[in-house]
GUZAMI-959013 format. One line per 3 residues: number of its first residue (from 1); their letters; for each residue x, y, z of N, C-alpha, C, O. Coordinates in pm, whole numbers. Last residue first. Example, Ala and Ser with C-alpha at 12.3 -4.5 7.8 and 13.67 -1.06 7.14 Angstrom:
GUZAMI-959013
2) SA) 1285:-225:708:1367:-106:714:1290:3:787:1341:114:804 ~ 1319:-569:780:1230:-450:780:1320:-330:780:1424:-332:846
//
This chain:
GUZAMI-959013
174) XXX) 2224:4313:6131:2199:4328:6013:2076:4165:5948:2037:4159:5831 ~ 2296:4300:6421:2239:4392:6376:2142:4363:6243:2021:4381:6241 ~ 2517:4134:6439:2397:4070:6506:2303:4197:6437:2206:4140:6387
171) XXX) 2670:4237:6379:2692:4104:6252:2519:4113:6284:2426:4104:6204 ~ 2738:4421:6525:2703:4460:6432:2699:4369:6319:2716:4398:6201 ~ 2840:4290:6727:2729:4330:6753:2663:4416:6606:2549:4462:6600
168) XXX) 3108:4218:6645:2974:4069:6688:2854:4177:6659:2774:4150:6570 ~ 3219:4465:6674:3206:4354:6542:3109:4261:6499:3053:4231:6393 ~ 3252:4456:6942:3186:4568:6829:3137:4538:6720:3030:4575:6673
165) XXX) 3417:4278:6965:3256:4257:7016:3206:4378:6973:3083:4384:6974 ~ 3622:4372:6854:3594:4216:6811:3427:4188:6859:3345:4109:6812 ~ 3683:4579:7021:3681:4600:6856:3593:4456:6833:3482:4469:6782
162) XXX) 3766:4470:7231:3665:4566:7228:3594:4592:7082:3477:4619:7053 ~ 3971:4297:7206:3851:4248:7237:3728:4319:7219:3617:4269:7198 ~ 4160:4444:7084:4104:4372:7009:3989:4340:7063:3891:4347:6990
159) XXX) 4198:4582:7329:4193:4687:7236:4101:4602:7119:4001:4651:7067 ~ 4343:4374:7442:4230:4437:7568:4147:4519:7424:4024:4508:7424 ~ 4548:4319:7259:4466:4205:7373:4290:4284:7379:4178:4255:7337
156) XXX) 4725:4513:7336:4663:4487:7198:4548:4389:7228:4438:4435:7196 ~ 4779:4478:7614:4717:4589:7605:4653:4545:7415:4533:4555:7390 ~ 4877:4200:7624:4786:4244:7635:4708:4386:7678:4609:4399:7751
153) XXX) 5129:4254:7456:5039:4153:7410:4910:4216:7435:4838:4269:7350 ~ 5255:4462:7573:5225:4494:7430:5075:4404:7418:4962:4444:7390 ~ 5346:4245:7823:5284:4382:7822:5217:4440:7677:5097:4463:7691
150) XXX) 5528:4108:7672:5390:4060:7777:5303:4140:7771:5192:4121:7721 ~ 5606:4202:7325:5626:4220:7485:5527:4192:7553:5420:4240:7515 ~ 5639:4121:6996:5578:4154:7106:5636:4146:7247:5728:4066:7263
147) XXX) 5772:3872:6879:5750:4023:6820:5681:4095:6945:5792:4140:6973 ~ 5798:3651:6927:5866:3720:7021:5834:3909:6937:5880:4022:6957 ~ 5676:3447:6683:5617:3465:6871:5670:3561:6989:5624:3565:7103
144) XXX) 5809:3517:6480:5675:3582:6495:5624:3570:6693:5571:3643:6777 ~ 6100:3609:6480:6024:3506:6521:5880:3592:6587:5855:3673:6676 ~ 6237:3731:6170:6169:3773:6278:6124:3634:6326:6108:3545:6242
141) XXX) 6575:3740:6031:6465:3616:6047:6386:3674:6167:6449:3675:6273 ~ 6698:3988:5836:6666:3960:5969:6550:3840:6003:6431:3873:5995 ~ 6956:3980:5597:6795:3929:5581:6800:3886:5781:6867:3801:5840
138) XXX) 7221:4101:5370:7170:3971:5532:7031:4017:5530:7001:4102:5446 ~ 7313:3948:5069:7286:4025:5177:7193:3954:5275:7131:3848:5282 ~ 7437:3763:4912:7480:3843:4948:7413:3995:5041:7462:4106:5062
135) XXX) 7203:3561:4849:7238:3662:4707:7315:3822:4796:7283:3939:4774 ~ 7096:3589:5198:7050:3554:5044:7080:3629:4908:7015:3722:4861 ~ 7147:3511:5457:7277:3541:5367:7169:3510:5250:7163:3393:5213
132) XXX) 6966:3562:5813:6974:3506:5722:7104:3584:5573:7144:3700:5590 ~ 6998:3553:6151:7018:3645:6050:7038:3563:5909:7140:3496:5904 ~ 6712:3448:6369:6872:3469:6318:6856:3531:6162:6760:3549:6087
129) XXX) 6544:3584:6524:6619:3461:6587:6710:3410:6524:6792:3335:6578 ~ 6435:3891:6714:6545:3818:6605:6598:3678:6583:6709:3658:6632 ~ 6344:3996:6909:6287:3885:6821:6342:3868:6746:6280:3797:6666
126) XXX) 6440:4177:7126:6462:3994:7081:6408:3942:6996:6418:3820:6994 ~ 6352:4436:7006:6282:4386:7128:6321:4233:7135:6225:4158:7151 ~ 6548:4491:6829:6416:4461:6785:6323:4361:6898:6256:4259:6882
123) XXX) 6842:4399:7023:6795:4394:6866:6620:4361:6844:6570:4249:6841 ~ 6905:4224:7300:6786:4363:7297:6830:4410:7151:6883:4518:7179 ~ 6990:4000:7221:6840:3977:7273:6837:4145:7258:6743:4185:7190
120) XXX) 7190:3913:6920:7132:4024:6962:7026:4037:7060:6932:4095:7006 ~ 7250:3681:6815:7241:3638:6972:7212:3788:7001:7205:3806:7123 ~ 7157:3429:6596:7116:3589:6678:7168:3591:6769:7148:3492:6840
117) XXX) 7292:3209:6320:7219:3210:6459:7246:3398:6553:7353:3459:6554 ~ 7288:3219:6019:7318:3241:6102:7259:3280:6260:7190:3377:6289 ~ 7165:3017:5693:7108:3062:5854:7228:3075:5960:7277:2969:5999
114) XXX) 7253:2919:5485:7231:3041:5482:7203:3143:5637:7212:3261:5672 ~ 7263:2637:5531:7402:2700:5524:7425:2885:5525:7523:2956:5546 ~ 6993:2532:5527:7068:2600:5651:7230:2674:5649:7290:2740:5735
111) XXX) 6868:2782:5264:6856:2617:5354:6966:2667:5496:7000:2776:5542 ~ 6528:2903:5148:6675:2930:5275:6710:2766:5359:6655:2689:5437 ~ 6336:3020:4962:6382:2872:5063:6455:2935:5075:6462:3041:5012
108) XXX) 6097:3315:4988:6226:3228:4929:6238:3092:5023:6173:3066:5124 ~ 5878:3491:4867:5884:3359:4910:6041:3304:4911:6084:3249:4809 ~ 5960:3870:4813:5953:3714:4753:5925:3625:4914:5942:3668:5028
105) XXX) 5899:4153:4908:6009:4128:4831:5995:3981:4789:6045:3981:4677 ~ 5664:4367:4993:5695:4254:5016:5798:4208:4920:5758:4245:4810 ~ 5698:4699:5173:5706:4595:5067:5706:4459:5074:5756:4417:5179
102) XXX) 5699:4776:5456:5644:4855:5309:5673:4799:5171:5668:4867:5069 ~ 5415:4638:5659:5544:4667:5620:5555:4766:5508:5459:4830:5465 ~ 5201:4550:5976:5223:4647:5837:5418:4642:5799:5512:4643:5877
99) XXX) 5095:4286:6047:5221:4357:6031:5224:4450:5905:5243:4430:5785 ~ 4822:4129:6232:4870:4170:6084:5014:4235:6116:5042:4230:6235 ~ 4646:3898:6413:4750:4014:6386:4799:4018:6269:4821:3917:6202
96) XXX) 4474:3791:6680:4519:3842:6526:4558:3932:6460:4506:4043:6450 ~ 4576:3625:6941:4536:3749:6865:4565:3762:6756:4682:3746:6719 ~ 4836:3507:6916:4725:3438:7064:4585:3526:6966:4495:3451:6931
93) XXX) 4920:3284:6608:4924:3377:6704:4785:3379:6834:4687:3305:6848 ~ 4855:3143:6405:4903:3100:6503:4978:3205:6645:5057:3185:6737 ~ 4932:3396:6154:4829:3258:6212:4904:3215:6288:5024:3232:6269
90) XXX) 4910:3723:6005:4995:3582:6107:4913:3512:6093:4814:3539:6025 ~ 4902:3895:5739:4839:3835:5836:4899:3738:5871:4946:3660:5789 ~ 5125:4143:5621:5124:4016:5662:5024:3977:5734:5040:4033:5842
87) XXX) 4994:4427:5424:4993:4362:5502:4996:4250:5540:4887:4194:5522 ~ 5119:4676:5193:5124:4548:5237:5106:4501:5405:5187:4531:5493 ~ 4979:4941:5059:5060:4920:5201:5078:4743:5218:4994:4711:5303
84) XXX) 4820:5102:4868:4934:4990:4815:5030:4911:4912:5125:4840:4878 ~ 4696:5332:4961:4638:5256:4934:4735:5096:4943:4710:5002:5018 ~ 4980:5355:5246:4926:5427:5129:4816:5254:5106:4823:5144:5161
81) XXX) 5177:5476:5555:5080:5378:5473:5013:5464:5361:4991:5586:5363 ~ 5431:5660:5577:5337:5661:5578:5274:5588:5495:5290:5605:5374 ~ 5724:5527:5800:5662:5524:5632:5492:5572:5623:5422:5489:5681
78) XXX) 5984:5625:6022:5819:5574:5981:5749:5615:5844:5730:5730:5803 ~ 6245:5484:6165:6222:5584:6054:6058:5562:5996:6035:5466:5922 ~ 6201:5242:6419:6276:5303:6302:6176:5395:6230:6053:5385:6235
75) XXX) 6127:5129:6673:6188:5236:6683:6238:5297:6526:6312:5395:6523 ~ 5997:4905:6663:6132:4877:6661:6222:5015:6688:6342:5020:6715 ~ 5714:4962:6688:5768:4913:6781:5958:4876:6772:6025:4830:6864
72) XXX) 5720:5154:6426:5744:5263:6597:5746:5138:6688:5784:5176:6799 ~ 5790:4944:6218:5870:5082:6251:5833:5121:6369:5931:5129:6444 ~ 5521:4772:6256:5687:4718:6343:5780:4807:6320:5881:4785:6386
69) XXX) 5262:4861:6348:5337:4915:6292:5503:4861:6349:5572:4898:6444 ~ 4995:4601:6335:5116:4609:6406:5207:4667:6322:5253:4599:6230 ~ 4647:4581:6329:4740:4578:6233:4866:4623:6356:4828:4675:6461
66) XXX) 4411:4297:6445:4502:4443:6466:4599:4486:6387:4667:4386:6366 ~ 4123:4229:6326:4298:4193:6324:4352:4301:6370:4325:4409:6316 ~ 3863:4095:6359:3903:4241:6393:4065:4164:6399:4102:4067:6465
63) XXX) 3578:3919:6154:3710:3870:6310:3822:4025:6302:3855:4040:6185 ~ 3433:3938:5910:3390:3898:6074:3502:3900:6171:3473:3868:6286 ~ 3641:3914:5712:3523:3828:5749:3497:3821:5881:3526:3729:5957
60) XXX) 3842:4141:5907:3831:4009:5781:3733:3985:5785:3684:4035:5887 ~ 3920:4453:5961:3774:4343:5985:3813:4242:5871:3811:4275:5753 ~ 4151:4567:6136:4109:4556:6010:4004:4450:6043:4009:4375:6140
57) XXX) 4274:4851:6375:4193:4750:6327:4168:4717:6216:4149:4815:6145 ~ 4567:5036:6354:4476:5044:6348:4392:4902:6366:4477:4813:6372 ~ 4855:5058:6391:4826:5127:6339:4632:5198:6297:4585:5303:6254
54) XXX) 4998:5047:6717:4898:4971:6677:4845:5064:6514:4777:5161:6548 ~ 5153:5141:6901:5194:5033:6781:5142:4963:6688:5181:4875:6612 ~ 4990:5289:7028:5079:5379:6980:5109:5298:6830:5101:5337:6713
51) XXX) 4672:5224:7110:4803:5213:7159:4921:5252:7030:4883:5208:6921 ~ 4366:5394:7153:4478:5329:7059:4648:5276:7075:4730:5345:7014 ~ 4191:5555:7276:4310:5492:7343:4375:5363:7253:4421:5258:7297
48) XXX) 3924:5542:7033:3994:5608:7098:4098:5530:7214:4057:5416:7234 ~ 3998:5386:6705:3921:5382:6829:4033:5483:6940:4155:5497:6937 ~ 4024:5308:6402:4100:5390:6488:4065:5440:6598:4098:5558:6610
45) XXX) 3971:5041:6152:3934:5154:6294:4029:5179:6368:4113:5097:6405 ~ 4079:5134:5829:4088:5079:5974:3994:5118:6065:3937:5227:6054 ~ 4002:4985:5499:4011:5067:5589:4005:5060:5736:3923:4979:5779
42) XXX) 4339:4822:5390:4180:4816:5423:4167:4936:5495:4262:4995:5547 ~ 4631:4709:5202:4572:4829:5313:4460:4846:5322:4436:4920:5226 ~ 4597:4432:5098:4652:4571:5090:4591:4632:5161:4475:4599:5184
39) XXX) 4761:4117:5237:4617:4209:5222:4701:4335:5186:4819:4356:5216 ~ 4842:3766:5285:4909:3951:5246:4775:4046:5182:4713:4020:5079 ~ 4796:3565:5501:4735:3599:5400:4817:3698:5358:4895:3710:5452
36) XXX) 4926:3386:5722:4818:3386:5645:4747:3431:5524:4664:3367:5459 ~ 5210:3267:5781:5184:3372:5670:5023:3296:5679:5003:3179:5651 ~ 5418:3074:5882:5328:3123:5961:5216:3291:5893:5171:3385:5958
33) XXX) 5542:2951:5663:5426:2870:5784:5339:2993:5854:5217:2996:5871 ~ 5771:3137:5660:5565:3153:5548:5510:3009:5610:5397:2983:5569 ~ 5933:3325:5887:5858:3166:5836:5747:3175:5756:5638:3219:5792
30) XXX) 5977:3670:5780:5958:3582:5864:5898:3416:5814:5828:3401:5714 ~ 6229:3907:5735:6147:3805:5670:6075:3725:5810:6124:3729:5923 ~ 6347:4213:5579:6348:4131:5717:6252:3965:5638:6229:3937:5521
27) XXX) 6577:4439:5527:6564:4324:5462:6473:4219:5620:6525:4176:5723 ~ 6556:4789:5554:6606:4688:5570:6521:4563:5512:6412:4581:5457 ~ 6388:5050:5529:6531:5019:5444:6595:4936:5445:6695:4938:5373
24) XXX) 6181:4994:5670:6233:5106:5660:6409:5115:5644:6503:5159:5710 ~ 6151:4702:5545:6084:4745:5678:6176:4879:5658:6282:4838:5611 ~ 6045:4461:5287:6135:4545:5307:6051:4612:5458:5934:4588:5486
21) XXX) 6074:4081:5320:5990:4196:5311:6109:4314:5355:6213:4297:5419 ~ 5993:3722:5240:6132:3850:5274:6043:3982:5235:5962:3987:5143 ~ 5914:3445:5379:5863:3550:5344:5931:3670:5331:5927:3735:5435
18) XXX) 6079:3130:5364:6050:3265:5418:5963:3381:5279:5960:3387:5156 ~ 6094:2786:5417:6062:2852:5346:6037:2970:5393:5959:2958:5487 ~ 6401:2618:5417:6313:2677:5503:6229:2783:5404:6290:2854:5324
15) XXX) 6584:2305:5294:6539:2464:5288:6405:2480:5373:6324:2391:5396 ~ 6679:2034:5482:6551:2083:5416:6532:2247:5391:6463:2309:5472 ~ 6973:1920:5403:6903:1931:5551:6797:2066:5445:6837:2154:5368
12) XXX) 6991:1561:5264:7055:1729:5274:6933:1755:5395:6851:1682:5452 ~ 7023:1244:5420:6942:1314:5332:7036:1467:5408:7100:1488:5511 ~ 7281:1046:5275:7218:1110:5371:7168:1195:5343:7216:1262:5252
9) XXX) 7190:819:5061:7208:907:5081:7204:1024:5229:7095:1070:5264 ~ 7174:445:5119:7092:550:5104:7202:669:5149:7284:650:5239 ~ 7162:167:4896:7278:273:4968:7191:363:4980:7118:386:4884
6) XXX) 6965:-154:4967:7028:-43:4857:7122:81:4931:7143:58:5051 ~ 7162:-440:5047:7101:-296:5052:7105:-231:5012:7216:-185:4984 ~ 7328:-610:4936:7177:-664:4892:7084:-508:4939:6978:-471:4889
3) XXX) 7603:-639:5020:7495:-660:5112:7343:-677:5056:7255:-741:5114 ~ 7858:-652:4793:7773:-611:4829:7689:-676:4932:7710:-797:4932 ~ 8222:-634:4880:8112:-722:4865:7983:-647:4893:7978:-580:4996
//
């Protein structure tokens, strides 16, 4: 006997949308929520006491991004940047930050049948938060908020600020 209700479906569980990028021969990606922009390689500042991970500064409109070599913070095999270098800008980060990589590979959805859960914590300083299956290969899901170390944060922190009021003062100049 019917009830007069219509039947509802249980709803499927919502693809995730990622950013998949190549990193010195591997497959990584992170949430495109959290994707601001992809820039090609600008020119940097390279200020003295530079911290190692840091490849350099980039000026957007006014605001100093740090760029973040995730080969020497992960420890892998290092690519030398070229005009054609892809860069992720984050959002929602404490600091602004870019990620140098060496390709960008697609936007993809990823629903959950694809998402395997990490439990690697020392894999890529923990930031791994799981390993993604797309078209037969695995794909590292970075969590943009664990890319970093307390410590990393604010020494990049201390490096941006300096750069960032360098910045001011030469807006104020012109």
């Amino acid at each position: 006997m019917k009830s007069g209700r219509p039947m509802t479906k249980k709803a499927s569980p919502k693809p995730k949308n990622v950013v998949v990028f190549d990193l010195a021969g591997m497959k990584c990606a992170i949430p495109s929520p959290r994707l601001r922009e992809v820039v090609l390689m600008p020119l940097l500042t390279r200020g003295p006491g530079l911290p190692s991970i840091l490849e350099g500064i980039m000026n957007i409109e006014g605001e100093a991004v740090a760029v973040l070599r995730l080969d020497r913070l992960f420890g892998l095999p290092e690519k030398k940047p070229d005009l054609y270098t892809p860069l992720l800008v984050l959002k929602g980060t404490e600091i602004p930050v870019a990620l140098l990589v060496d390709r960008v590979q697609e936007v993809s959805a990823v629903g959950d049948d694809d998402i395997m859960p990490f439990n690697g914590d020392d894999a890529f300083n923990g930031c791994i938060e799981a390993e993604l299956t797309k078209d037969g290969k695995t794909i590292h899901l970075l969590s943009v908020d664990h890319i970093l170390l307390e410590r990393e944060q604010r020494c990049i922190a201390e490096f941006h600020a300096v750069e960032q009021e360098r910045l001011g003062r030469l807006d104020g100049a012109t």
